[in-house]
TORGU-191634 format. One record per residue: residue in one letter; x, y, z of N, C-alpha, C in turn. Coordinates in steps of 0.1 Angstrom, whole numbers, plus 5000, padded with zeros to 4 digits. Layout:
BEGIN
AXYZXYZXYZ
...
//
This chain:
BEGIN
X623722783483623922913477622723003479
X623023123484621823223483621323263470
X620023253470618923293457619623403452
X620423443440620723563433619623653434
X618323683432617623743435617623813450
X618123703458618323783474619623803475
X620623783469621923793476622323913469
X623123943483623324093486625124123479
X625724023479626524013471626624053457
X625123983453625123953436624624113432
X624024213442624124313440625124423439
X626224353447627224463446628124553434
X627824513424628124523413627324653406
X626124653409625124763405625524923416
X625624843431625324913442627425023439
X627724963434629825063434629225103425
X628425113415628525203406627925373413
X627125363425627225463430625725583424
X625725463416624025533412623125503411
X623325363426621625293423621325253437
X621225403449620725403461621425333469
X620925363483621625283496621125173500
X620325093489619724993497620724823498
X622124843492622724773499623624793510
X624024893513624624943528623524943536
X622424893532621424983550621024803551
X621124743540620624563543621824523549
X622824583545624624483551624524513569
X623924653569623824733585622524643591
X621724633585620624543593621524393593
X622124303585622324233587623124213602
X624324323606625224333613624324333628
X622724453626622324463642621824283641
X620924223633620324093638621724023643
X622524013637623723933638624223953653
X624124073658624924123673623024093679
X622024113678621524053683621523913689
X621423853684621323693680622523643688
X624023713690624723703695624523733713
X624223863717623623893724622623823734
X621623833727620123733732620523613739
X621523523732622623373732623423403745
X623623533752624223523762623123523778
X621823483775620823483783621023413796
X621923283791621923173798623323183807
X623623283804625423313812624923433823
X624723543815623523633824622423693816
X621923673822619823713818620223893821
X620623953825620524073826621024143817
X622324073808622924173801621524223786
X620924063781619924063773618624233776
X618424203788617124263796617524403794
X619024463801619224613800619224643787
X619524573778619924623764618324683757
X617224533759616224603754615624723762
X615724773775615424883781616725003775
X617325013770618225133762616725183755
X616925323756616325353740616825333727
X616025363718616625253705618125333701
X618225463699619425533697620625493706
X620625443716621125433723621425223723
X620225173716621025043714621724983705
X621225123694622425113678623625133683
X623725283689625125273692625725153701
X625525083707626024983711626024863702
X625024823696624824723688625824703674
X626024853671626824853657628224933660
X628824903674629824933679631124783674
X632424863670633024763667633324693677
X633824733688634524693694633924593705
X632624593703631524513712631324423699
X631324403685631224303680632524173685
X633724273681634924153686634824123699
X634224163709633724083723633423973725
X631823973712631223863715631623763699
X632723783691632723673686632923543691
X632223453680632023313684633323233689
X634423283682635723193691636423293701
X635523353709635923443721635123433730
X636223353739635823333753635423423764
X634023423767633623553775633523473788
X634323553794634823513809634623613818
X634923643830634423753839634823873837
X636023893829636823983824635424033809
X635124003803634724023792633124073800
X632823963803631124003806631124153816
X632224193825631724313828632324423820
X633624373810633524533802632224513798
X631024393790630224483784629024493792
X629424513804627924553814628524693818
X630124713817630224883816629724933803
X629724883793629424943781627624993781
X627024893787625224913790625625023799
X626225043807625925143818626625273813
X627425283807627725423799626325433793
X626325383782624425393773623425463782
X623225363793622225403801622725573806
X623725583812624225753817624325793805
X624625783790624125883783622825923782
X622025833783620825903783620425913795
X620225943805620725943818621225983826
X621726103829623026093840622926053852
X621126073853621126143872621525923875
X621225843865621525663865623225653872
X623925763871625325783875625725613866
X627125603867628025493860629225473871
X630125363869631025313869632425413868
X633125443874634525533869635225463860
X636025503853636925423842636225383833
X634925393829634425343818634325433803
X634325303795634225413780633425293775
X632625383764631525373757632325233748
X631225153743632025053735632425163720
X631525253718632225313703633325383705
X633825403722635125493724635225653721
X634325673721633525833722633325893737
X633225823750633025903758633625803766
X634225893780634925803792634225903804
X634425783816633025863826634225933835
X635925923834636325983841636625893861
X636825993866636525923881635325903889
X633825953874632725893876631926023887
X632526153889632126233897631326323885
X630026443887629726453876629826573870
X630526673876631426783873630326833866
X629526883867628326993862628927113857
X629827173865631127283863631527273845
X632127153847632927153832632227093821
X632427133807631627013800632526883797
X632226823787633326713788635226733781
X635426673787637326743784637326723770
X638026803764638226813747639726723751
X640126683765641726643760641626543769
X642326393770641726283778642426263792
X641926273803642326223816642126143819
X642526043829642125973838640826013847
X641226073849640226163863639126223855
X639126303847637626373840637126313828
X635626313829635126303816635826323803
X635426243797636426233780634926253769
X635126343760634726293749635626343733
X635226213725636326233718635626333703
X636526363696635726483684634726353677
X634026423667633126343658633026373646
X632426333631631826403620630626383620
X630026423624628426363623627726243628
X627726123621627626023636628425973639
X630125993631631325873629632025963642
X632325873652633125863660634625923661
X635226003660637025973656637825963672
X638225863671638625763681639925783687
X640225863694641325953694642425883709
X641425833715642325803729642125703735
X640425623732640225483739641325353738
X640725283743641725183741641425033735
X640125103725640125013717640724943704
X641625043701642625043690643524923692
X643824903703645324823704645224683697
X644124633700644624533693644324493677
X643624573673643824613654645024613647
X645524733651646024803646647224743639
X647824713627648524603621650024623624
X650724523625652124533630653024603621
X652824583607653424663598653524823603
X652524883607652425023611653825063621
X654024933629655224993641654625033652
X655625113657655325173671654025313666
X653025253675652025313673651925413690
X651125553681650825673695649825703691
X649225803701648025833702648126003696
X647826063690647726223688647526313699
X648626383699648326473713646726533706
X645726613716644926673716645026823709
X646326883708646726943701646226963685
X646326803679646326753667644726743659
X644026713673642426703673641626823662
X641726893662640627023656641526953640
X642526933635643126953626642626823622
X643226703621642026563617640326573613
X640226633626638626633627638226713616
X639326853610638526933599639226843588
X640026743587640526743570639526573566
X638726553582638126433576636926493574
X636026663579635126663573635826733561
X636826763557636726823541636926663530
X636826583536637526463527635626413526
X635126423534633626383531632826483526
X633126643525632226713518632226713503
X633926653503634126683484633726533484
X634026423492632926323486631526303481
X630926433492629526433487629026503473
X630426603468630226683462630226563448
X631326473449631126363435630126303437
X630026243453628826163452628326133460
X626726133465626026103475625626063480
X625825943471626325803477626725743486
X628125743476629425723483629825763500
X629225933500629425953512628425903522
X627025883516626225843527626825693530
X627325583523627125503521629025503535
X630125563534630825613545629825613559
X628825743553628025773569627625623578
X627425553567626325443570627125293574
X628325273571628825163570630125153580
X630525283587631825283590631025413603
X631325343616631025363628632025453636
X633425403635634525473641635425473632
X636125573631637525603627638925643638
X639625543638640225543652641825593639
X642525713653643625753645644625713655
X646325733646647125713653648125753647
X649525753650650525833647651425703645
X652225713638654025613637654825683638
X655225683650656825813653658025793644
X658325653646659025583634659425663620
X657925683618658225713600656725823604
X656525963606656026033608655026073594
X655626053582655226063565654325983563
X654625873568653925773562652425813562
X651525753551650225723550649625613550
X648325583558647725473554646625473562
X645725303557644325323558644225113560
X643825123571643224963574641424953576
X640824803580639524823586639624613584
X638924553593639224473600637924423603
X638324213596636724143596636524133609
X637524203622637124163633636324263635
X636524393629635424513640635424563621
X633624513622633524553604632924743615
X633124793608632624953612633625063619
X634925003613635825063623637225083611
X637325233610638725273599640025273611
X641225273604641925293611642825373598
X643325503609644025593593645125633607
X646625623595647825663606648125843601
X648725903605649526003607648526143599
X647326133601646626203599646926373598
X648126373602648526523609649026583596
X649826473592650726523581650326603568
X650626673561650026683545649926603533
X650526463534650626413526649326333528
X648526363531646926313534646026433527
X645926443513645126543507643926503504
X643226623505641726543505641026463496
X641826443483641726333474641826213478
X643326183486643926083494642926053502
X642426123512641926103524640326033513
X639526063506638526053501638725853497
X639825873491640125763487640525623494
X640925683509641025583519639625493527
X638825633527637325603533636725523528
X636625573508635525503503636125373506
X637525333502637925173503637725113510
X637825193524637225133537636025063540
X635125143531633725173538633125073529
X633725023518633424893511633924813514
X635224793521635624663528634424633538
X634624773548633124723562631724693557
X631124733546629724693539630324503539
X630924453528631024353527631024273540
X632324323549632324213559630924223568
X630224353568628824293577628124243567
X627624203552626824113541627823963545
X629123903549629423803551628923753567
X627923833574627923803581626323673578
X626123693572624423653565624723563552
X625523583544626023573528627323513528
X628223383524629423363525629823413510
X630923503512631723493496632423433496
X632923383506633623173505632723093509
X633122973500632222863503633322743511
X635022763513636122743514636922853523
X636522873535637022983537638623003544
X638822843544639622793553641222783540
X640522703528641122703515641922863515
X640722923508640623103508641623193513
X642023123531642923193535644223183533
X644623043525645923013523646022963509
X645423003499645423003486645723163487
X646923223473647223323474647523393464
X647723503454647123573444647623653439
X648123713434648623873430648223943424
X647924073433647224173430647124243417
X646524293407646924363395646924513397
X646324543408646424673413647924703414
X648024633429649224673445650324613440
X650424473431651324373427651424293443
X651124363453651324243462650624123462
X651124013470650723883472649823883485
X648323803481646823883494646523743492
X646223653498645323573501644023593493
X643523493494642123483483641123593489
X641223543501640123643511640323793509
X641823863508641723973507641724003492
X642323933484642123953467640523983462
X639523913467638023883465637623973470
X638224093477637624213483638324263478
X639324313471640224413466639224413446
X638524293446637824313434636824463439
X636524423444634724503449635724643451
X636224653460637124773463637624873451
X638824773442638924853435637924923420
X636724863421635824863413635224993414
X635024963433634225073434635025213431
X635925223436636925323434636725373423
X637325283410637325333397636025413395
X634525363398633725413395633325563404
X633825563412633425693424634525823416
X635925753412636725883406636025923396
X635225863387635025853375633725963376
X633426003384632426093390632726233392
X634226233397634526333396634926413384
X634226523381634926603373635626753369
X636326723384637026863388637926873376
X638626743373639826743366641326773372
X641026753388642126733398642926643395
X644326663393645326553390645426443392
X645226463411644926313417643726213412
X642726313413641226243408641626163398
X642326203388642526113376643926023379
X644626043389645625963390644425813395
X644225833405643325773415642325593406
X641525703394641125653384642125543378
X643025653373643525573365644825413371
X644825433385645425323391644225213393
X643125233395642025173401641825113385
X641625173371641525113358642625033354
X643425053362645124953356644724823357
X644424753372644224613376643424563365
X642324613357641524543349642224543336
X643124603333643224613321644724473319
X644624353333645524293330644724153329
X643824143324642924033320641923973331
X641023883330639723873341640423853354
X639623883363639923903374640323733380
X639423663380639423543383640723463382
X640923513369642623433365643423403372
X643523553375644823563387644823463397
X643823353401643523253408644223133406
X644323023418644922873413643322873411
X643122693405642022673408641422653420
X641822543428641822603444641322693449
X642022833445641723013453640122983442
X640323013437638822983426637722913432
X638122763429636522783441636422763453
X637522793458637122863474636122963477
X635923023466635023173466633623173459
X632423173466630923123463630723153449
X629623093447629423093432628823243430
X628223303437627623433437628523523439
X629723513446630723573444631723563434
X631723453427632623463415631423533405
X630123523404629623593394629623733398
X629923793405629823903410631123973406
X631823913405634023933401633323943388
X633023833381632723833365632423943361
X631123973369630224093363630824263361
X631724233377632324393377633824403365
X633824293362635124293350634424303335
X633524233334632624243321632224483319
X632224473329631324593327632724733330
X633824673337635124783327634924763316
X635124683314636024643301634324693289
X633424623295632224713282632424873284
X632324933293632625083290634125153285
X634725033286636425043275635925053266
X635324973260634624963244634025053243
X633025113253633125233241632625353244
X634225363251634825493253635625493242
X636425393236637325363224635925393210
X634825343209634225343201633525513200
X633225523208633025743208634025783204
//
């Protein structure tokens, strides 16, 4: 077990309350670069060059690759890097290097591992800047919020994206300026409750990759994935039923799922992980049935939530809807319960004290809010 004093876990409890600094999003983010280092470096002996270009990147230029989702699920450990694998990510160095770069020229067909830029047919069109809409043939770059990515056309999406969603599309370019403004209005009224919360989005969630379900065009929703921790995925963004309350409320969830899964990179919150995934639970929130694994993160999640609405005090309908769904789950007795024994201690001891603590501490501000 990790020293409670060091574990970054045993902090999360203080860290959702949203008023005690970024210093556990920026340790979960260092954990993630050592982690993709270490990973990295370990491919010395397959080729010595991929290691060598990386440290010649400048350093801006080896975050973005290093805290790229889609270059994490490359090199996971039960993924076979084969000839196929090792030159996407020798295109991925060679984008890096031509961003900083050009006259270094690249590869045609290549895109950045964050899926932000495509080199096109690799000609370097001085004439145009880069296409606002994606071709084959010309440079791509896709919109942004500031450093977050919005991932509009690469083709790193495909294999995330969860089957429940359906037949999945890409947003005509059309749709672009429209996303790109309601995700910076969903982070400004974030920052406006809390500045945190938003930096702690800025900090922990790399890309946001969108997508459409022709199927059911209404629909809303919001994923993020232990395989690519730094990476949202949000469907039908176009629609209105994504209000900026909504939209606020999908990120922060996100961006607390992605903090934790880069701290389990260093920190297990199973000690049973195997148990964990097939011991199973019912949510007090969703009422759905989640596996231990996702139950033990729907604690932290919906914790944080409760505490981030609870900030707001516009007195927006939803704001208090939002709250008051995120306060429901506790009010159906300790979290832990909901567990077999089994799901129980599948899940580390620092992480069951960590469930305890964020349930002791509703339920004390129940008291007395009822006692005022």
């Amino acid at each position: 077990m990790t020293d409670t004093a060091l574990s970054e876990l045993s902090k999360l409890p203080d860290f959702l309350t949203w008023n005690s600094g970024l210093n556990v999003v920026r340790a979960a983010c260092s954990i993630h670069l050592h982690w993709m280092c270490s990973r990295l470096g370990g491919l010395s002996n397959v080729d010595p060059g991929i290691w060598q270009d990386l440290r010649e990147l400048p350093k801006p230029n080896q975050l973005r690759i290093l805290l790229s989702p889609e270059l994490f699920r490359l090199v996971l450990p039960n993924t076979r890097l084969g000839d196929e694998e090792l030159e996407r990510l020798r295109r991925f160095l060679g984008m890096e290097r031509y961003l900083d770069d050009s006259s270094k020229g690249t590869l045609p067909g290549s895109w950045t591992a964050l899926g932000d830029y495509y080199s096109g047919d690799g000609e370097p069109r001085w004439q145009d800047p880069w296409a606002s809409e994606y071709a084959e043939c010309r440079r791509f770059a896709s919109p942004r919020v500031g450093s977050v990515v919005i991932d509009t056309d690469s083709p790193h999406h495909e294999v995330v994206l969860p089957q429940e969603f359906g037949k999945i599309e890409r947003h005509p370019a059309s749709e672009h300026e429209l996303i790109t403004h309601r995700i910076e209005e969903a982070l400004e009224h974030m920052r406006r409750v809390s500045q945190v919360a938003a930096s702690t989005v800025r900090e922990a969630v790399q890309v946001i990759t969108v997508a459409k379900t022709p199927d059911d065009l209404e629909r809303t929703g919001s994923s993020s994935w232990r395989c690519k921790p730094g990476m949202v995925g949000l469907i039908n963004l176009h629609n209105d039923n994504w209000s900026t309350a909504r939209l606020c409320n999908a990120l922060v969830h996100e961006a607390i799922h992605s903090t934790i899964y880069k701290i389990e990179l260093e920190e297990a919150l199973f000690q049973d992980p195997v148990t964990a995934s097939k011991e199973r639970a019912t949510s007090p929130w969703s009422g759905r049935n989640l596996a231990v694994t996702s139950f033990a993160h729907a604690c932290f999640v919906w914790y944080g939530l409760w505490n981030f609405w609870a900030q707001d005090l516009s007195g927006d309908a939803e704001a208090i809807h939002f709250r008051e769904k995120a306060h429901h789950g506790f009010l159906c007795g300790p979290l832990l319960s909901h567990l077999s024994p089994a799901g129980h201690d599948s899940i580390s001891e620092n992480g069951r004290q960590a469930i305890i603590d964020i349930y002791a501490r509703v339920q004390e501000a129940g008291t007395i809010a009822i006692a005022s």
